[in-house]
N, C-alpha and C positions, 0 to 999 in steps of 0.2 A: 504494500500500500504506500502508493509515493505521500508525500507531505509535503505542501506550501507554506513556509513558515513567513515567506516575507512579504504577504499582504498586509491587508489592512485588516457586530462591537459595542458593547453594551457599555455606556459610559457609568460607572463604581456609583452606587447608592453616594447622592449629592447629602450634604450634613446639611443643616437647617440654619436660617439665618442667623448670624451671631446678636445674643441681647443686652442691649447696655447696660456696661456693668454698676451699679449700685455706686457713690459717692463713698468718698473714705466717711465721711460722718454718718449718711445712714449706715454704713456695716454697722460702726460704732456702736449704735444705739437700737439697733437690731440684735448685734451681739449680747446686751446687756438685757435687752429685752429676755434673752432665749438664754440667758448663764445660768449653770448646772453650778450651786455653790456647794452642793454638799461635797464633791471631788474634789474642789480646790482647798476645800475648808478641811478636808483630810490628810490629802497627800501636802498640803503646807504646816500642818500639824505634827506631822511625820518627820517632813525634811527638816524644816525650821530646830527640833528637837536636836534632833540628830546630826546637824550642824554646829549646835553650841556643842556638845558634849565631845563630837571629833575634833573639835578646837582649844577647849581647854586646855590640854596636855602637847602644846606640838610637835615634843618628843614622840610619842603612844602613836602604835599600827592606827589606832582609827583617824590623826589625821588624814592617811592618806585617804580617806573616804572623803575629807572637804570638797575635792574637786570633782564626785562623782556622784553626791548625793543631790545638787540641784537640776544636775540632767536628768537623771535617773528618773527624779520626781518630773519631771515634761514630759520622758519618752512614756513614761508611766501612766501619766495623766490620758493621753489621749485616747488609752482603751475604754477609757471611765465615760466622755463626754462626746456629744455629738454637734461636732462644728464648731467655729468659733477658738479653733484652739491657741492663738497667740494670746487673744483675751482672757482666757481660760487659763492659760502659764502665767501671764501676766498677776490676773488673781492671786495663782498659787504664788509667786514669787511675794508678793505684798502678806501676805497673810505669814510665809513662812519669815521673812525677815522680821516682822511686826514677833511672832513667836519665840525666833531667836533674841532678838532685843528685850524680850520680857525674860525668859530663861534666865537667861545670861546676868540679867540685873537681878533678879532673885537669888542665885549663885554667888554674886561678887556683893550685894549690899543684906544679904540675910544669910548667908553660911560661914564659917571658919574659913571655907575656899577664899573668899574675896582678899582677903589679907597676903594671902600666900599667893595668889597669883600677882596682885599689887607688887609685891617684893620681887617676885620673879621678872615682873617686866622694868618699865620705868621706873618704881619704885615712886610714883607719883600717888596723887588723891586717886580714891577708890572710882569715884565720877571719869577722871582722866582715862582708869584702866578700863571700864565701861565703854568709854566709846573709842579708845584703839580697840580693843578685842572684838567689840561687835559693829563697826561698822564695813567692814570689808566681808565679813559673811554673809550680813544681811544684804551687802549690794550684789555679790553674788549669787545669793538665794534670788532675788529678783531678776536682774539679767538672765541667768542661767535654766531657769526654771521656765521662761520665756522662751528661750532661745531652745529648750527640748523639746516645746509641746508643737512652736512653730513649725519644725525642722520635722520633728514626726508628723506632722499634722499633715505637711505639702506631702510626705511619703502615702500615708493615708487615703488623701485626696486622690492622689495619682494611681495608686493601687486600685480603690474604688472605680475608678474613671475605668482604669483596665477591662475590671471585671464586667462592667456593665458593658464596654466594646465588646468581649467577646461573648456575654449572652446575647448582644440586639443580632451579632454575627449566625449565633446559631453553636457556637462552640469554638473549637482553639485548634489551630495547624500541631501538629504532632513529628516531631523529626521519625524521620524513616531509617531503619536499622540499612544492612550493607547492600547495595543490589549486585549481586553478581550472573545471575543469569534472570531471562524475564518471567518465568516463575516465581521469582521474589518480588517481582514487581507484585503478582496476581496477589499476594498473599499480605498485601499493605493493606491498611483498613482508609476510610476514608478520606481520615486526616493528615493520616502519611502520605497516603498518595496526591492528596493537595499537594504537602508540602514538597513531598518530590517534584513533581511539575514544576512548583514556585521554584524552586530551585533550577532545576533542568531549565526552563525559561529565561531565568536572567542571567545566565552562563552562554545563552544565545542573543542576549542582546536589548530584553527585553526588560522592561522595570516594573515593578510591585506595585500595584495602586491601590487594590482593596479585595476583602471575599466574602461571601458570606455559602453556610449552610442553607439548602434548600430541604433534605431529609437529609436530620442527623449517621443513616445508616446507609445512602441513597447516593446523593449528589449535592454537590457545591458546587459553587460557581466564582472564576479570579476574574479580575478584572486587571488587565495589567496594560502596558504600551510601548512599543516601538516604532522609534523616528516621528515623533510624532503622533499616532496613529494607534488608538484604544479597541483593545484586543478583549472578547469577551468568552472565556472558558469555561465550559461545564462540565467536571466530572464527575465519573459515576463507576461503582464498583457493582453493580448488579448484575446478576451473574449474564445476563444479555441484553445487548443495547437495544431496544425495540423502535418505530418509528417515531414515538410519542415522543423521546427525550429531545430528537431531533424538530419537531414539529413546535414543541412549546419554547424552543431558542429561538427559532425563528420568528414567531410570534412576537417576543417580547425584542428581538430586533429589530421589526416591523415598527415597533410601540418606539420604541427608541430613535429611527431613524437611522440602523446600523447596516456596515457594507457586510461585517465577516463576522462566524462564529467559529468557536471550536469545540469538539466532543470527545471527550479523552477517556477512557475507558481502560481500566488493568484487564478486563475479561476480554470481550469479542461484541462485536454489531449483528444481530438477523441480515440476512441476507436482504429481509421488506428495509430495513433500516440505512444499509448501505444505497437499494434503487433511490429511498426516499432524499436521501444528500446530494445523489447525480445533477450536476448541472444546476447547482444550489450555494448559496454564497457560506456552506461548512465546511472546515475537514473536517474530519474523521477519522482519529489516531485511535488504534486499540494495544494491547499490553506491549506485545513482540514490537508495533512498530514504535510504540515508547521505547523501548530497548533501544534499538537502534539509531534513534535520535541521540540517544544518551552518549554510542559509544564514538 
C-alpha cells in the first residue's frame, strides 16, 4: 500500500475566547471574601511555634529546621485550601510571626530562659533581646510561608489545568514499549499507538498540534501540520477498519472545509473500506505499512 505523506484536515479543537482577567484589587477582595482561616490559623500555629523553639538554642539540631519550617508550612498549606493561595501563605505567615512574637516574649519576659538567653547574646535589656531574637523569624515566617503556598499553589494550578486537558481530550498518549517487527505494532493499545504515530510523524516532518479520544478503546484523532498545511488523523485499533471510520472523516472534513484525511490503523481495512477511500481525499495506512514508514 503506497502512502502520500506530503499533501495536505481537520483544523485541532479551536480553545474559546480568552476572558479578562479580574483587576489585582478585585482578586484581592475576592480572595478574602472566599479565605479558608481555619488552615492558616493552624499551620501558622504550628510553624510560628516551632520556629521560636528551633531558635532558641542556635547551637541545637533543631535550628536547622528555621529554614525549613516556613516553606514546609506553604507547601503544606495548599492541600488544606482551595484557591487563593498566596493570600492564604500570606495569612499563614502573619498569624505564624504574630505567634512567634508572643512565644518568644512569654519565654524571654516570664521564664528563667529570658535571663540566660539575654546573657548569651548582647547581654543587653530583656526588650532589646526580644526583638533581635524574634524579628528575623517572624519576617521569615511571613515571606517564606508566602512564598511556599504561592510556589505550590502555581504547581497546583498547572497540574489541575493538566488534568482537566486531558479528561476534555478523552485520556492521555501513553509511550509505546520497543517496535521491532509490525506485530508489535498490532499489539499497542490505543494510546500507544497515538503516540507512536505522534512520534513516527514528526520524525517526518511534521508538528504536534493537538488530539483528542473519540472511543476510549476505539479511535482518536491528531491533528498535527506540515509546511504549513493541517493534517487531520484518525486512528483506530479495531480489529477491522470498516467503511464507517472512513465515511465519518470525511464528513466532519466536509464540516471543516478540509482537502486531506488520514486512517491509520495497527490491524487491517475491509476490503468495502479500502473501495470506499479510492479516489477520495484519505490515505489509508494499516499496521505492516506503519512499519514500513517507520523503517
Amino acid at each position: 500500500m503506497s502512502v502520500d505523506l506530503s499533501g495536505p484536515n481537520n483544523a485541532p479543537p479551536e480553545a474559546g475566547a480568552p476572558q479578562a482577567k479580574p483587576s489585582w484589587a478585585a482578586q484581592l477582595r475576592t480572595g478574602f471574601r472566599e479565605l479558608q482561616i481555619i488552615p492558616p490559623l493552624l499551620y501558622g500555629l504550628a510553624s510560628g511555634l516551632l520556629m521560636t523553639f528551633a531558635l532558641l538554642d542556635p547551637s541545637s539540631v533543631f535550628a536547622l529546621l528555621a529554614g525549613i519550617i516556613p516553606v514546609s508550612a506553604g507547601l503544606l498549606l495548599v492541600r488544606s485550601i482551595r484557591g487563593h493561595y498566596a493570600l492564604h501563605g500570606f495569612v499563614t505567615g502573619v498569624i505564624a510571626a504574630l505567634v512567634s512574637l508572643v512565644a518568644l516574649a512569654i519565654v524571654i519576659f516570664l521564664t528563667p530562659l529570658g535571663p540566660e538567653l539575654a546573657a548569651k547574646g548582647a547581654g543587653g535589656p530583656l526588650l532589646q533581646e526580644w526583638v533581635v531574637r524574634g524579628m528575623l523569624p517572624a519576617f521569615m515566617l511571613l515571606i517564606f510561608c508566602t512564598f511556599g503556598a504561592s510556589t505550590s499553589g502555581r504547581m497546583e494550578e498547572r497540574n489541575k489545568a493538566l488534568r482537566a486537558e486531558v479528561m476534555a481530550r478523552g485520556g492521555q498518549l501513553e509511550k509505546p514499549g520497543v517496535i521491532r517487527t509490525a506485530d508489535d505494532i498490532r499489539g499497542l493499545s490505543l494510546p500507544q499507538l497515538g503516540s507512536y504515530v505522534n512520534n513516527l510523524f514528526k520524525k517526518k516532518g511534521f508538528t504536534f498540534k493537538d488530539y483528542r479520544f473519540l472511543d476510549k478503546d476505539k479511535h482518536l484523532d491528531l491533528w498535527m501540520e506540515k509546511d504549513g498545511e493541517p493534517w487531520h488523523l484518525r486512528i483506530s485499533v479495531a480489529d477491522k477498519i470498516s467503511p464507517g471510520t472512513i465515511e465519518s472523516l470525511l464528513q466532519e472534513m466536509k464540516r471543516d472545509n478540509s482537502r486531506r484525511g488520514v486512517v491509520i490503523t495497527s490491524t487491517e481495512f475491509t476490503p468495502a473500506a479500502l473501495k470506499s477511500a479510492k479516489d477520495r481525499p484519505v490515505v489509508l495506512i494499516d499496521g505492516p505499512t506503519l512499519y514500513e514508514i517507520a523503517e
